[in-house]
FITOR-899167 format. One record per residue: chain; y, z, x of N, C-alpha, C in turn. Coordinates in pm, whole numbers, padded with zeros to 5 digits. Layout:
# FITOR-899167
- chain,nyy,nzz,nxx,cayy,cazz,caxx,cyy,czz,cxx
- A,Y,Z,X,Y,Z,X,Y,Z,X
...
***
This chain:
# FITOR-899167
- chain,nyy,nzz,nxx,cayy,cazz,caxx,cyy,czz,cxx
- A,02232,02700,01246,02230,02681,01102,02095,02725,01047
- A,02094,02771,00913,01951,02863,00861,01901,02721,00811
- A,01777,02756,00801,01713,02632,00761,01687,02654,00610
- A,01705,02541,00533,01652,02574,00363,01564,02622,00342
- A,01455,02590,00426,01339,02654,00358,01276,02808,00428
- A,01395,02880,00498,01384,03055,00507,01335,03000,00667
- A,01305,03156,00680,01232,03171,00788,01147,03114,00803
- A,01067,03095,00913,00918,02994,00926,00805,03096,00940
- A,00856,03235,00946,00735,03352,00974,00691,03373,00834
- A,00801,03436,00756,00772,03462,00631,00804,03420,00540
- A,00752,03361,00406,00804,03280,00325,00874,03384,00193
- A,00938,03355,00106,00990,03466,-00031,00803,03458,-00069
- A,00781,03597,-00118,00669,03633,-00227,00521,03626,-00102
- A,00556,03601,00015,00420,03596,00118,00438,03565,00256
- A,00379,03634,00298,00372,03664,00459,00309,03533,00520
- A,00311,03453,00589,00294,03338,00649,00223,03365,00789
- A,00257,03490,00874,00229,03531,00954,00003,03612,00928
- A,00060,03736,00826,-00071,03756,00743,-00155,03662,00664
- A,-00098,03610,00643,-00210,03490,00559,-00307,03395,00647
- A,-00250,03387,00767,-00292,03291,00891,-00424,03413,00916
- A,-00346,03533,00982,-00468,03626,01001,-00552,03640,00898
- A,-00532,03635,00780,-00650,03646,00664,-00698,03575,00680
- A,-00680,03458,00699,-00765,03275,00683,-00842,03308,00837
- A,-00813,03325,00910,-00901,03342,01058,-00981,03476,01061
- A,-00956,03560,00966,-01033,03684,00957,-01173,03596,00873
- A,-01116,03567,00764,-01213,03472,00675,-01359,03395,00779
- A,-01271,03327,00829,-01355,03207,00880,-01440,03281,00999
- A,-01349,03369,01044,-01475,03437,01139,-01594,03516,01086
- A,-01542,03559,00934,-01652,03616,00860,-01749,03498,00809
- A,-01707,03374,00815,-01750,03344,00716,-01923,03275,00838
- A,-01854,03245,00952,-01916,03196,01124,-02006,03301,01126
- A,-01979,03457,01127,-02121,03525,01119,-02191,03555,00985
- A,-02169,03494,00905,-02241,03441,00770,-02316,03354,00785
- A,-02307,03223,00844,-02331,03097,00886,-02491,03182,01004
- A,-02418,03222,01125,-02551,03272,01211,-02653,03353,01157
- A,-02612,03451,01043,-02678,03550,01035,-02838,03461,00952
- A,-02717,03360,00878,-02814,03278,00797,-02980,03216,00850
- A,-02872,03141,00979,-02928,03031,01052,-03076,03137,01170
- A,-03002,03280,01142,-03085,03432,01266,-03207,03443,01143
- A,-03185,03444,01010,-03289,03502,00924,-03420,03410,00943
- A,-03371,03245,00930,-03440,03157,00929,-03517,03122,01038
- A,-03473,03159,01114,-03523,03129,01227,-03646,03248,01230
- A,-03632,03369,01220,-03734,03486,01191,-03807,03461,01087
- A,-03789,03406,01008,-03879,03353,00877,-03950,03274,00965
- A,-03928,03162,01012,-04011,03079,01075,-04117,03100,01203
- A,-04040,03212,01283,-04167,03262,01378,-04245,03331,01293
- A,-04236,03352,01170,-04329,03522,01137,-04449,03430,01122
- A,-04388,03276,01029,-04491,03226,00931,-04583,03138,01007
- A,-04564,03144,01153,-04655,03098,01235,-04788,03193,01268
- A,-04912,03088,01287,-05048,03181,01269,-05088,03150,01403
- A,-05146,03216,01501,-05206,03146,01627,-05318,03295,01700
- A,-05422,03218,01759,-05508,03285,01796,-05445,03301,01936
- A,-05386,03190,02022,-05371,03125,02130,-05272,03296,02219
- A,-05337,03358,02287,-05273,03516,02299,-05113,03470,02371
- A,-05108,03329,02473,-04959,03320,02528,-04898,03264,02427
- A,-04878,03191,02362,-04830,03152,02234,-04793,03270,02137
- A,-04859,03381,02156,-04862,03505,02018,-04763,03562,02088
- A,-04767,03593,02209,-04642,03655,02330,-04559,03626,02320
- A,-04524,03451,02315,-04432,03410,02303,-04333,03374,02164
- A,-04419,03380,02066,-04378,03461,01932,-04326,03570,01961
- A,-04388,03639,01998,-04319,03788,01982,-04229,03830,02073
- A,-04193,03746,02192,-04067,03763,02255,-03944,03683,02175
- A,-03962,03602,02124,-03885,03476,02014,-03864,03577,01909
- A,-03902,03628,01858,-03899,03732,01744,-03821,03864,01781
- A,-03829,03921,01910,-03779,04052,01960,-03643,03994,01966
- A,-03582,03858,02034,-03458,03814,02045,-03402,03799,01932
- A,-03439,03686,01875,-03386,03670,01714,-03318,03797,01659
- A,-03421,03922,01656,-03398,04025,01612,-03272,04112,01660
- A,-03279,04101,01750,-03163,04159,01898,-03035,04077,01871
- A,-03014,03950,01822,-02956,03856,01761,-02893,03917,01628
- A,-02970,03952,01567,-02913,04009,01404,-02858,04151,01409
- A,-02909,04199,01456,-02848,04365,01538,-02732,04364,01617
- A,-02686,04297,01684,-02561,04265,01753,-02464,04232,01616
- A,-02501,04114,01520,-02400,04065,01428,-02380,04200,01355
- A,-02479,04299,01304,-02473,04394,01233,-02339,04483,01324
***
């Protein structure tokens, strides 16, 4: 017996099937929105560090080379 309310894939006037993929296309856009955010800030925050200390400056600047390597991948 058909069920009243149609098919369960597709509804009259919209795809049920596409809309799921839009909403998970979304949210995955929306997840490297979220990192890219959380990648900037994080590079904002090593830059605005000051240090004479030369393993500490190293280690900035390996923290900084990743981060970066981090935002280049999302790109």
């Amino acid at each position: 017996m058909a069920s009243p309310f149609g098919d369960s894939k597709a509804a009259p006037g919209g795809n049920l099937l596409s809309d799921e993929l839009r909403r998970a296309a979304e949210l995955q856009r929306a997840a490297r929105e979220r990192q890219r955010q959380t990648l900037q800030l994080q590079r904002e925050s090593i830059l605005s560090h000051k240090t004479s200390n030369p393993a500490r400056r190293a280690a900035l600047e390996a923290a900084l080379a990743h981060v970066e390597a981090q935002l280049q991948a999302i790109d």
